[in-house]
TIDRENFI-805735 format. One record per atom (N, C-alpha, C): x, y, z; residue in one letter. Coordinates in steps of 0.001 Angstrom, whole numbers, plus 500000, padded with zeros to 6 digits. Each point is the difference from the previous one (the first is absolute). Layout:
BEGIN
XYZa;...
end
This chain:
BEGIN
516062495191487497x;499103500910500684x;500653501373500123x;499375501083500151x;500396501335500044x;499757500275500969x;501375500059500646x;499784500219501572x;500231501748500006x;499020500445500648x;500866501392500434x;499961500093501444x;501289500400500160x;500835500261501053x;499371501241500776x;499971500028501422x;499223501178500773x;501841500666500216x;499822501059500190x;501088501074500302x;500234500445501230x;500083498708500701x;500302500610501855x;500815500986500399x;501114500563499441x;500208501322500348x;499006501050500446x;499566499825498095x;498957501395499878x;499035499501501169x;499604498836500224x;498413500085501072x;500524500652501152x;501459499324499907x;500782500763501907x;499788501724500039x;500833500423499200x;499974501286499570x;498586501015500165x;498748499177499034x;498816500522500395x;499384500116501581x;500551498862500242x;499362499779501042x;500662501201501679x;501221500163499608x;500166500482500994x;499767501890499507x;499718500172498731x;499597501084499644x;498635500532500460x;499095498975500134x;498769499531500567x;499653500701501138x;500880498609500426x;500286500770501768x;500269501703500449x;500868500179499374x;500404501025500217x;498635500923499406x;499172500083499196x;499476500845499586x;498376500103500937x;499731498609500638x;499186500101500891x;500484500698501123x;501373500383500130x;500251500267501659x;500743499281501156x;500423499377499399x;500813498735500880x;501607500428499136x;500612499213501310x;501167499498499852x;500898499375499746x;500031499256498686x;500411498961499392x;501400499468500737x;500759500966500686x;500795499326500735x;499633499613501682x;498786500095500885x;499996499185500905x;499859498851499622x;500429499666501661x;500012498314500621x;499110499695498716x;498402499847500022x;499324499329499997x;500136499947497940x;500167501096499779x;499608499977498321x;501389499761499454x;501031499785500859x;501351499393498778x;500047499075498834x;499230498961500760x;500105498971498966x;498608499807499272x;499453500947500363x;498120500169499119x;500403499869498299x;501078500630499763x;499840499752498164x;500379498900499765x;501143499243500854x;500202499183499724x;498907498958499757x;499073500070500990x;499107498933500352x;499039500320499003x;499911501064499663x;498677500563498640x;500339499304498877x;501490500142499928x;500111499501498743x;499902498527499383x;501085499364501201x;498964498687499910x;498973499568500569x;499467500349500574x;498353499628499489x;499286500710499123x;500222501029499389x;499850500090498035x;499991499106499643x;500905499143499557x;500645498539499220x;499269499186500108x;499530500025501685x;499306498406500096x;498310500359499668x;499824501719500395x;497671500051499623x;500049500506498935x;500999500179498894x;499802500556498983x;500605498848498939x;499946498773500388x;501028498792499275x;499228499994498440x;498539500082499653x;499367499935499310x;500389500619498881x;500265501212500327x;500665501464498766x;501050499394499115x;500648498838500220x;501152499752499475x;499456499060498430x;498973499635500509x;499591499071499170x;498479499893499352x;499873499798498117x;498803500662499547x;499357498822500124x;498194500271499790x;499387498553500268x;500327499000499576x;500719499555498511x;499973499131499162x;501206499012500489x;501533501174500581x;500964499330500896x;499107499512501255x;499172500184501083x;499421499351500850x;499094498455499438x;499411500274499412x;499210499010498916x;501377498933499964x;500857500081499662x;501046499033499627x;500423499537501172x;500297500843500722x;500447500143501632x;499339498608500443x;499141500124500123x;498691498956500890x;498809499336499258x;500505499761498729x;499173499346498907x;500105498595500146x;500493499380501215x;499753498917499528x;499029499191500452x;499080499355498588x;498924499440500047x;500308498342499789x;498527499340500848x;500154498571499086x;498724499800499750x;500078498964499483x;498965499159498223x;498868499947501081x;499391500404499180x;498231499315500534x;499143500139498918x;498999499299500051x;498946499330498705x;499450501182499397x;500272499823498628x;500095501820498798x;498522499617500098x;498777499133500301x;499179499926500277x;498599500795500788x;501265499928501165x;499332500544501081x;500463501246500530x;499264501087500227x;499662501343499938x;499952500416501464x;499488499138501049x;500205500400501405x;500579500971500542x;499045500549500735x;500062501419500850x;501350500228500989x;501110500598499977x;501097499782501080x;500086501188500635x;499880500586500719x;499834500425501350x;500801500052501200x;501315501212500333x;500686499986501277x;499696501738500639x;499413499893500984x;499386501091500707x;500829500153501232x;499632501196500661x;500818500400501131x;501427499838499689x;500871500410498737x;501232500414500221x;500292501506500849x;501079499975501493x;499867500856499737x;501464501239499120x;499684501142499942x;500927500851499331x;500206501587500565x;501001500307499800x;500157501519500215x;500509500830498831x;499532501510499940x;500640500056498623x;500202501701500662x;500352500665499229x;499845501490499711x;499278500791499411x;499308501170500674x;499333500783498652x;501057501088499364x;500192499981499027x;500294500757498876x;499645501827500136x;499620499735500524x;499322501880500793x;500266500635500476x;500760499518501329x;500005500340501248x;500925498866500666x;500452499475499441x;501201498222499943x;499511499695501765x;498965500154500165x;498833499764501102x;500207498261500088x;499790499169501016x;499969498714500206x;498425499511499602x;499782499328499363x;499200499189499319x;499790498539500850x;499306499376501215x;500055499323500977x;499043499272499948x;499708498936501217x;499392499095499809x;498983499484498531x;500783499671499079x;499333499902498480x;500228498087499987x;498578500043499744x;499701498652499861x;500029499631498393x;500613499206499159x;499690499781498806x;499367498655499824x;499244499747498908x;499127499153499149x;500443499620498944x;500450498848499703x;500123500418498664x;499040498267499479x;499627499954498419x;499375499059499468x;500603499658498546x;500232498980499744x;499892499744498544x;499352498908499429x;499686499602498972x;499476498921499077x;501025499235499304x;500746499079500921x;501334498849499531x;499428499358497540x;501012500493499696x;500057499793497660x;500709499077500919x;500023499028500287x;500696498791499568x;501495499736501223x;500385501230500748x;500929500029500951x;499241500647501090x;500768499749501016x;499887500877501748x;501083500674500086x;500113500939500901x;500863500498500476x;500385499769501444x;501187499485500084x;499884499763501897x;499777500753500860x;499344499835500876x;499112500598501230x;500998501425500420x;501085499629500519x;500984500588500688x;500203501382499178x;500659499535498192x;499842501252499560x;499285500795499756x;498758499787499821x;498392500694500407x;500525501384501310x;500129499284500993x;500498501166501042x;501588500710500010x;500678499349499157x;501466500564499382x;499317501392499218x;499170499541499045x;500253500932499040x;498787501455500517x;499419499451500940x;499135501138500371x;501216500735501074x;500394499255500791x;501199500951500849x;501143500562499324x;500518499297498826x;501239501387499337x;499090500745498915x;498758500025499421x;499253501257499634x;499559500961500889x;500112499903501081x;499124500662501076x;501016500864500570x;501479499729499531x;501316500687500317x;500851500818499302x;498529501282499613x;500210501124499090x;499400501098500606x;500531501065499702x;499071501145500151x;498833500130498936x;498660499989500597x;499025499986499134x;498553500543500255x;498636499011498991x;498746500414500905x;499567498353500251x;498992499909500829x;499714498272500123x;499396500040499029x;498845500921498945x;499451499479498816x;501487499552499103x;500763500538499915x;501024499813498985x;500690498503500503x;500231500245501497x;500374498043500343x;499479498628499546x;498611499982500118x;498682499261499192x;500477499957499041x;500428500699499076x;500220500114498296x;500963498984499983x;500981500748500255x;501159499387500485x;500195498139500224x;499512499590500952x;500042498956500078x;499240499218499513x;498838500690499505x;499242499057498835x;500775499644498662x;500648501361499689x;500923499442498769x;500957499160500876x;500721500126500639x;500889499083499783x;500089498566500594x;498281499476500556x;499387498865500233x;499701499617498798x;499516500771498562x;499474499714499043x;501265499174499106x;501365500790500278x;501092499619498629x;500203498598500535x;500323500111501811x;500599499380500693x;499200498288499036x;498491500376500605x;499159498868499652x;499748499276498194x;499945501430499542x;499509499977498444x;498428499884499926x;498935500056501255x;498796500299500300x;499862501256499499x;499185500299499194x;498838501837500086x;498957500384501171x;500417498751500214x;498150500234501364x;501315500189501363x;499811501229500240x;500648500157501558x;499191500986500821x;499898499814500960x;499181501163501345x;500763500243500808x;500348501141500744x;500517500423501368x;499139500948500394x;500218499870501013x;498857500634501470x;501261500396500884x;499944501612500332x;500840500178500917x;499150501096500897x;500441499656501717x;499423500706500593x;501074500941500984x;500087500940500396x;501076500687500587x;499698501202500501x;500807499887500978x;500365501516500996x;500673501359499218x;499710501066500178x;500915500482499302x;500452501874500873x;500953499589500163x;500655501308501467x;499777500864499579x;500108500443498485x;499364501373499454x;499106500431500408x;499100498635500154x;497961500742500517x;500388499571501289x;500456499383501226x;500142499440501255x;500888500739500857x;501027500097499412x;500886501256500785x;500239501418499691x;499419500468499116x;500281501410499516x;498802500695499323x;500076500984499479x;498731500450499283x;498713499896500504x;498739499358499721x;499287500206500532x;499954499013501573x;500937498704499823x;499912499312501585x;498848499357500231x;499638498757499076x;499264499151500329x;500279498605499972x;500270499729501655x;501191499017500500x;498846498621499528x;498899500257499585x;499075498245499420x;499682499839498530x;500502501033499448x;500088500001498283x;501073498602499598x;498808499184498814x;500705499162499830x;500304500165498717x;500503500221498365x;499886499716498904x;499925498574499509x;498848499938498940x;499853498621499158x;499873500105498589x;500635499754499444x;500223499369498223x;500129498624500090x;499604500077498178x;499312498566499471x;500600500218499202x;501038499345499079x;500931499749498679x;498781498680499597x;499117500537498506x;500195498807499700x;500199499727498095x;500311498986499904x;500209499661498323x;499256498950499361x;500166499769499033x;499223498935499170x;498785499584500844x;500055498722499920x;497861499426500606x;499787500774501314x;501292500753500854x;499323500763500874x;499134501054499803x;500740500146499097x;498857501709499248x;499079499229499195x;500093499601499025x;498809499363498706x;499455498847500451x;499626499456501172x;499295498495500677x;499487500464501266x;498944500496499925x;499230500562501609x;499986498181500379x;500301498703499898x;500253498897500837x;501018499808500695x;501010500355498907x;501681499619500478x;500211501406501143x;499414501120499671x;499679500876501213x;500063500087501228x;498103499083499610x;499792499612501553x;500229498934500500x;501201498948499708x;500208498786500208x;501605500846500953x;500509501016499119x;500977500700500716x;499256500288501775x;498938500868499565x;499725500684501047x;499298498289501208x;499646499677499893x;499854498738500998x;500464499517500753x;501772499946499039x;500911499308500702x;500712500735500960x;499633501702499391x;500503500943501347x;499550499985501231x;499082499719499943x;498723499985500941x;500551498689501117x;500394499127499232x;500347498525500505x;501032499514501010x;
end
């Protein structure tokens, strides 16, 4: 895997450059150990950056056997996630994810379903681009074409700043194979949301 390494110096460094450029005092009481603390927690909401979908896919790929037969709808809703926007590195909050696939012959275990939506979601980004995101790498993970995600989310850009509309929610729909080309497999998705 290609790990890349975050540069906690440099985040320290920025960070108290930061400070200082808002107006503060990087050496009181209270902001001494602020870079420190910035920096690791960089490491831990930005864990995602280190790693491209296909390394996550491997990460939490592991599936077992079920009947190459049967096509059944799978379905884990209400993950939840936090991510970043890419904009404004604004908090991206209460985000509920969806995700669906159509089991070729394997499953994927439940657990990594919400693995792999929480270290994609641990990038600077947009939530349409998250959806993408974890559809591919539900898709390699699985070897399914038919994947859906539904994500719904807060986003501080529109809630805390700019225009300040603290009940704005954002919603995207990732979808692929029979989600897009099967108005059934669709609305068999949309049902189970409902459910």
């Amino acid at each position: 895997m290609t790990e890349k390494k975050m540069d906690q110096e440099k985040i320290k460094h920025a960070v108290r450059e930061l400070l200082e450029a808002i107006g503060e005092d990087p050496t009181r009481e209270g902001l001494l150990e602020t870079p420190d603390r910035v920096a690791r927690m960089c490491e831990e909401i930005f864990a995602g950056i280190q790693y491209s979908n296909e390394e996550i896919a491997k990460m939490y790929g592991k599936t077992f056997q079920a009947n190459p037969e049967q096509h059944d709808l799978v379905v884990e809703k209400d993950i939840d996630v936090f991510s970043y926007c890419e904009h404004h590195l604004a908090l991206m909050y209460d985000m509920k994810v969806a995700v669906a696939y159509l089991p070729y012959g394997k499953v994927l275990g439940l657990s990594k379903i919400a693995r792999i939506a929480d270290l994609a979601a641990k990038r600077l980004q947009l939530q349409e681009k998250l959806g993408s995101d974890i559809a591919e790498i539900i898709s390699l993970a699985t070897g399914s074409p038919d994947v859906a995600v539904v994500i719904e989310g807060c986003h501080s850009c529109m809630t805390a700043r700019g225009i300040k509309k603290p009940g704005a929610k954002t919603l995207t729909t990732t979808l692929r194979g029979k989600f897009q080309s099967d108005p059934n497999t669709y609305q068999l998705f949309k049902d189970a949301l409902r459910g």
